[in-house]
C-alpha positions in Angstrom: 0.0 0.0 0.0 1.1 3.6 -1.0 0.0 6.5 0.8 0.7 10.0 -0.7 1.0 12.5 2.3 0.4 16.4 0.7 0.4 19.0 2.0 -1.1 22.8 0.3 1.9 25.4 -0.5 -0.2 28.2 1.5 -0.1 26.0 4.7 3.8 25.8 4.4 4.1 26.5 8.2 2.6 22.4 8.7 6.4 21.2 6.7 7.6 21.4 10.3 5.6 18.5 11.9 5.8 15.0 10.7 3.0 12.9 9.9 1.6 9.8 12.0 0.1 7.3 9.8 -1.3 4.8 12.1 -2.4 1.2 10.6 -4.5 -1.1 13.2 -3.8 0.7 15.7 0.5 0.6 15.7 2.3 3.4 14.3 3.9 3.3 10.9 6.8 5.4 9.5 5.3 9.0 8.2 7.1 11.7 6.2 5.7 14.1 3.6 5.3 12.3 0.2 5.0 9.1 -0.9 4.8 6.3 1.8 5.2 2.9 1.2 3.8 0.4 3.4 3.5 -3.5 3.5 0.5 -4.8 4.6 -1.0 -8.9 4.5 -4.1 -9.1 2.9 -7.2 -8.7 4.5 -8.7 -5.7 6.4 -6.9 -2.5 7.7 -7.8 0.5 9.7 -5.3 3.1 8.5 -5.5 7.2 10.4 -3.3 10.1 9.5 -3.4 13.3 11.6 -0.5 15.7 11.9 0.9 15.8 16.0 0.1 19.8 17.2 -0.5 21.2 21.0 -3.9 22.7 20.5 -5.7 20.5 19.0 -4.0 17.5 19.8 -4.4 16.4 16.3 -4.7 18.1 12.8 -6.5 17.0 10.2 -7.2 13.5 11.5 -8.7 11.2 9.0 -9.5 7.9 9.1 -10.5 5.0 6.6 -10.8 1.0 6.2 -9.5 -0.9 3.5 -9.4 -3.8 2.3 -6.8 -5.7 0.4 -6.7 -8.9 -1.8 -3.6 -11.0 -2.5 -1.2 -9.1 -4.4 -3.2 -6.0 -5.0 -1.2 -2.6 -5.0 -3.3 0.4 -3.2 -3.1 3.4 -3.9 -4.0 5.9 -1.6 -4.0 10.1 -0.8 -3.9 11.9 2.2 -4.4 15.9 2.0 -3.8 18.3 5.4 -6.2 20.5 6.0 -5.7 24.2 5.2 -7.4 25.4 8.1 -6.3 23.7 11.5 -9.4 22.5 12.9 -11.0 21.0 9.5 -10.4 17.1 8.9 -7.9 15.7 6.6 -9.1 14.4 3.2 -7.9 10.3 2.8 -9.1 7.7 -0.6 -7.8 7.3 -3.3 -6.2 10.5 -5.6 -7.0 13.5 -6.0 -8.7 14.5 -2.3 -10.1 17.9 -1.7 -8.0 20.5 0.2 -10.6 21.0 3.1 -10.7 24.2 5.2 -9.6 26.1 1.7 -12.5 28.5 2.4 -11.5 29.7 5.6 -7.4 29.9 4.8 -8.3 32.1 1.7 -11.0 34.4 3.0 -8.8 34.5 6.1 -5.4 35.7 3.9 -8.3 38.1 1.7 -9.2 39.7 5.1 -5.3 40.2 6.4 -5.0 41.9 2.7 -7.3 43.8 2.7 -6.8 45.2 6.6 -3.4 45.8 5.1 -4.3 47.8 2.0 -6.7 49.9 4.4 -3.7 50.3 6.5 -1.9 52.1 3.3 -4.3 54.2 2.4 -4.7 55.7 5.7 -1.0 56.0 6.2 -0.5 57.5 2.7 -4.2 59.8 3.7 -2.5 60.9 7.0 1.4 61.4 5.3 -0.6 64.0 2.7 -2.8 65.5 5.0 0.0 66.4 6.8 1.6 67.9 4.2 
Protein backbone atom coordinates (compact mmCIF):
# COMPACT_ATOMS: atom_id res chain seq x y z
CA UNK A 1 0.00 0.00 0.00
CA UNK A 2 1.08 3.59 -0.98
CA UNK A 3 0.00 6.49 0.84
CA UNK A 4 0.75 10.04 -0.68
CA UNK A 5 1.01 12.48 2.26
CA UNK A 6 0.44 16.41 0.66
CA UNK A 7 0.42 19.00 2.05
CA UNK A 8 -1.07 22.75 0.33
CA UNK A 9 1.88 25.40 -0.50
CA UNK A 10 -0.19 28.15 1.47
CA UNK A 11 -0.09 25.95 4.71
CA UNK A 12 3.80 25.80 4.38
CA UNK A 13 4.08 26.46 8.20
CA UNK A 14 2.60 22.38 8.69
CA UNK A 15 6.44 21.24 6.74
CA UNK A 16 7.56 21.40 10.34
CA UNK A 17 5.57 18.49 11.93
CA UNK A 18 5.78 15.05 10.70
CA UNK A 19 2.96 12.94 9.87
CA UNK A 20 1.60 9.78 11.95
CA UNK A 21 0.05 7.26 9.83
CA UNK A 22 -1.28 4.79 12.10
CA UNK A 23 -2.37 1.17 10.63
CA UNK A 24 -4.53 -1.14 13.22
CA UNK A 25 -3.81 0.66 15.72
CA UNK A 26 0.49 0.59 15.71
CA UNK A 27 2.34 3.36 14.31
CA UNK A 28 3.94 3.31 10.86
CA UNK A 29 6.84 5.37 9.54
CA UNK A 30 5.35 9.03 8.22
CA UNK A 31 7.08 11.70 6.19
CA UNK A 32 5.67 14.06 3.64
CA UNK A 33 5.29 12.33 0.16
CA UNK A 34 5.03 9.08 -0.86
CA UNK A 35 4.80 6.30 1.79
CA UNK A 36 5.16 2.87 1.16
CA UNK A 37 3.76 0.40 3.44
CA UNK A 38 3.47 -3.48 3.51
CA UNK A 39 0.55 -4.79 4.61
CA UNK A 40 -0.95 -8.92 4.52
CA UNK A 41 -4.06 -9.09 2.90
CA UNK A 42 -7.16 -8.74 4.46
CA UNK A 43 -8.68 -5.70 6.39
CA UNK A 44 -6.93 -2.54 7.72
CA UNK A 45 -7.83 0.47 9.71
CA UNK A 46 -5.31 3.12 8.47
CA UNK A 47 -5.53 7.15 10.37
CA UNK A 48 -3.33 10.08 9.50
CA UNK A 49 -3.37 13.31 11.64
CA UNK A 50 -0.53 15.69 11.93
CA UNK A 51 0.86 15.76 15.99
CA UNK A 52 0.11 19.85 17.20
CA UNK A 53 -0.54 21.23 20.96
CA UNK A 54 -3.87 22.67 20.48
CA UNK A 55 -5.72 20.46 18.96
CA UNK A 56 -4.02 17.53 19.81
CA UNK A 57 -4.36 16.45 16.26
CA UNK A 58 -4.70 18.14 12.84
CA UNK A 59 -6.52 16.96 10.16
CA UNK A 60 -7.22 13.46 11.50
CA UNK A 61 -8.73 11.20 8.95
CA UNK A 62 -9.45 7.93 9.07
CA UNK A 63 -10.52 5.02 6.55
CA UNK A 64 -10.78 0.99 6.23
CA UNK A 65 -9.54 -0.86 3.48
CA UNK A 66 -9.37 -3.80 2.27
CA UNK A 67 -6.79 -5.67 0.35
CA UNK A 68 -6.73 -8.89 -1.79
CA UNK A 69 -3.61 -10.96 -2.46
CA UNK A 70 -1.16 -9.10 -4.43
CA UNK A 71 -3.25 -5.97 -4.96
CA UNK A 72 -1.17 -2.63 -4.97
CA UNK A 73 -3.29 0.40 -3.16
CA UNK A 74 -3.06 3.43 -3.94
CA UNK A 75 -4.05 5.92 -1.56
CA UNK A 76 -4.01 10.13 -0.79
CA UNK A 77 -3.93 11.89 2.20
CA UNK A 78 -4.35 15.91 2.00
CA UNK A 79 -3.78 18.32 5.36
CA UNK A 80 -6.23 20.50 5.96
CA UNK A 81 -5.75 24.22 5.19
CA UNK A 82 -7.45 25.37 8.07
CA UNK A 83 -6.30 23.68 11.55
CA UNK A 84 -9.43 22.49 12.90
CA UNK A 85 -11.02 21.03 9.49
CA UNK A 86 -10.36 17.08 8.89
CA UNK A 87 -7.94 15.74 6.56
CA UNK A 88 -9.14 14.35 3.19
CA UNK A 89 -7.95 10.25 2.82
CA UNK A 90 -9.06 7.74 -0.62
CA UNK A 91 -7.85 7.29 -3.32
CA UNK A 92 -6.21 10.53 -5.58
CA UNK A 93 -6.96 13.52 -5.96
CA UNK A 94 -8.72 14.55 -2.32
CA UNK A 95 -10.07 17.92 -1.69
CA UNK A 96 -7.98 20.45 0.20
CA UNK A 97 -10.59 20.98 3.12
CA UNK A 98 -10.71 24.15 5.16
CA UNK A 99 -9.63 26.13 1.73
CA UNK A 100 -12.52 28.46 2.40
CA UNK A 101 -11.55 29.67 5.60
CA UNK A 102 -7.43 29.95 4.76
CA UNK A 103 -8.33 32.05 1.71
CA UNK A 104 -11.03 34.42 2.95
CA UNK A 105 -8.76 34.45 6.09
CA UNK A 106 -5.44 35.73 3.91
CA UNK A 107 -8.28 38.07 1.71
CA UNK A 108 -9.22 39.68 5.13
CA UNK A 109 -5.27 40.23 6.38
CA UNK A 110 -5.02 41.90 2.69
CA UNK A 111 -7.29 43.83 2.72
CA UNK A 112 -6.78 45.17 6.62
CA UNK A 113 -3.40 45.84 5.12
CA UNK A 114 -4.34 47.77 1.98
CA UNK A 115 -6.66 49.91 4.38
CA UNK A 116 -3.67 50.32 6.55
CA UNK A 117 -1.87 52.11 3.32
CA UNK A 118 -4.30 54.21 2.42
CA UNK A 119 -4.75 55.71 5.69
CA UNK A 120 -0.97 55.96 6.18
CA UNK A 121 -0.47 57.55 2.74
CA UNK A 122 -4.17 59.77 3.70
CA UNK A 123 -2.46 60.89 6.98
CA UNK A 124 1.36 61.43 5.29
CA UNK A 125 -0.56 64.03 2.65
CA UNK A 126 -2.85 65.48 4.95
CA UNK A 127 -0.03 66.37 6.83
CA UNK A 128 1.59 67.90 4.23
Amino acid sequence: MTIDVKRHWLSFMLAMITPKIVINGRQAPGRWGRNTIPLPPGQHHLHVHLPYLLPPQIGPADLTIWLQPGMALELEYRAPMWTFFRGALGPAPQPWNGKGCAITSLALAGGMLALLLVLIVVAVVSAV
